[in-house]
C-alpha positions as CSV (number, residue, x, y, z in Angstrom):
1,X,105.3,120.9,100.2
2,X,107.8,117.6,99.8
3,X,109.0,116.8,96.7
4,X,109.8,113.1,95.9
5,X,112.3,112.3,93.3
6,X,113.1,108.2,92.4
7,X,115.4,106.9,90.5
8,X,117.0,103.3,89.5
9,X,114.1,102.3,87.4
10,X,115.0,99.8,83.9
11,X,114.9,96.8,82.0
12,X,116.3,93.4,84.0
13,X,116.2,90.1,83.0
14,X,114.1,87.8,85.0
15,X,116.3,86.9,88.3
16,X,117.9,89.7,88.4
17,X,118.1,92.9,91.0
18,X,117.8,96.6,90.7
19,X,118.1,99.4,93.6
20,X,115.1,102.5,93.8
21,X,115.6,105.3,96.0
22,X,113.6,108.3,96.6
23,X,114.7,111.5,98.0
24,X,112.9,113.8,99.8
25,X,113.4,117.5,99.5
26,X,112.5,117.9,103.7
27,X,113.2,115.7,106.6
28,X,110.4,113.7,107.2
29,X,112.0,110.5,108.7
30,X,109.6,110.5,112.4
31,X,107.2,112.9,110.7
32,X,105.2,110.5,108.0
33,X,104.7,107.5,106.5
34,X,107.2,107.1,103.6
35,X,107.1,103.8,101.1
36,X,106.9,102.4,97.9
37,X,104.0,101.3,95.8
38,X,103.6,100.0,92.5
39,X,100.9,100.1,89.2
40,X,101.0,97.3,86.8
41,X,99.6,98.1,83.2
42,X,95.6,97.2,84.1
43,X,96.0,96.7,88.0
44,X,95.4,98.9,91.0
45,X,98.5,100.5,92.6
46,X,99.2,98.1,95.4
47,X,101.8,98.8,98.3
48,X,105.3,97.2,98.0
49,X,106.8,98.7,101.4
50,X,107.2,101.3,103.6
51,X,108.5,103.1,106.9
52,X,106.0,104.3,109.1
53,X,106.2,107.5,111.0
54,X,107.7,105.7,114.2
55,X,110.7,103.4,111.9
56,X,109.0,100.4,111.5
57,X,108.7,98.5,108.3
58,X,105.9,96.9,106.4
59,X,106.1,94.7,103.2
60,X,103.8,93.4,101.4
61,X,103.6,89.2,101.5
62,X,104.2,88.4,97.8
63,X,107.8,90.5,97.6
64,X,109.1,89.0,101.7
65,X,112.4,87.6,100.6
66,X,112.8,89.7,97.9
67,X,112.3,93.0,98.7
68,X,113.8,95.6,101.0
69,X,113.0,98.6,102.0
70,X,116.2,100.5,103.7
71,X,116.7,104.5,104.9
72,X,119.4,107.0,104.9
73,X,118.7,109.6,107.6
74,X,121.1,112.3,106.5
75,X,120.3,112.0,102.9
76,X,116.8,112.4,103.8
77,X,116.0,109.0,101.2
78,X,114.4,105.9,101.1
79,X,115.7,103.0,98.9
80,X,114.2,99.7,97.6
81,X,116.6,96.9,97.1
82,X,114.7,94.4,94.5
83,X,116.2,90.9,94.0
84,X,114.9,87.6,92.3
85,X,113.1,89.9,90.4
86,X,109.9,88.3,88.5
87,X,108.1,89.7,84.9
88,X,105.2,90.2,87.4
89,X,106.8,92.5,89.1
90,X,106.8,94.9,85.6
91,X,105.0,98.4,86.8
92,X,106.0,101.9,87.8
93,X,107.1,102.1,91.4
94,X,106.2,105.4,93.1
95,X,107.6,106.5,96.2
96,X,104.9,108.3,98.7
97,X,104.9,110.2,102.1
98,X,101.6,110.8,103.8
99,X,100.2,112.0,107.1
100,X,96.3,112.4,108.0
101,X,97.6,116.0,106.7
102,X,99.6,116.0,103.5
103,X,99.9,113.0,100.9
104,X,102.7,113.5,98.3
105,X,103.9,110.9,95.8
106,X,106.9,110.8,93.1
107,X,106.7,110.8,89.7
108,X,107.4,107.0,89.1
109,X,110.2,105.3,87.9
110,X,109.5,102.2,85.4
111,X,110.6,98.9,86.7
112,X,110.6,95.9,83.5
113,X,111.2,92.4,84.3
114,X,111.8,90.5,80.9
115,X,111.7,87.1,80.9
């Protein structure tokens, strides 16, 4: 079992940026799929970005420009660099790793973007 532990969650103003990461308790970096998604209060959880198995990156079109999703190796973690942030982009952001095998998530951390 992987556990998933995020962290850099708060309260921004409108504009500004915040840092996630996750950390995984096992190497999984070229093993699984490992990313960031997000639940607004009402919504569906929607991806935000993520590193699949081979290194490559996806990002969802509304947060291009504003979002990155970077890696440490060694540290076995996965970080989400958030600028320009937006009151629509108020949710909890959970960091998941999945194979057709296993499918593990964090606990969330709470992003709030006050305007």
């Amino acid at each position: 079992q992987v556990q998933l532990v995020e962290s850099g969650g708060g309260l921004v103003q409108s504009g500004g940026s915040l840092r996630l990461s996750c950390a995984a308790s096992a190497n999984i970096f070229g093993i699984s799929n490992f990313g960031w998604f997000r639940q607004a209060p009402g919504k569906q959880r929607e991806l935000v970005a993520l590193f699949t198995r081979v290194g490559s990156t996806v990002t969802a079109d509304s947060m291009k420009g504003r979002f990155t999703i970077s890696r440490d190796n060694g540290k076995n973690t996965v970080y989400l660099q958030m600028n320009s942030l937006k009151p629509e982009d108020t949710a909890v952001y959970y960091c998941r790793t999945w194979t057709g095998t296993y499918d593990y998530w964090g606990q969330g951390t709470q992003v709030t973007v006050s305007s």
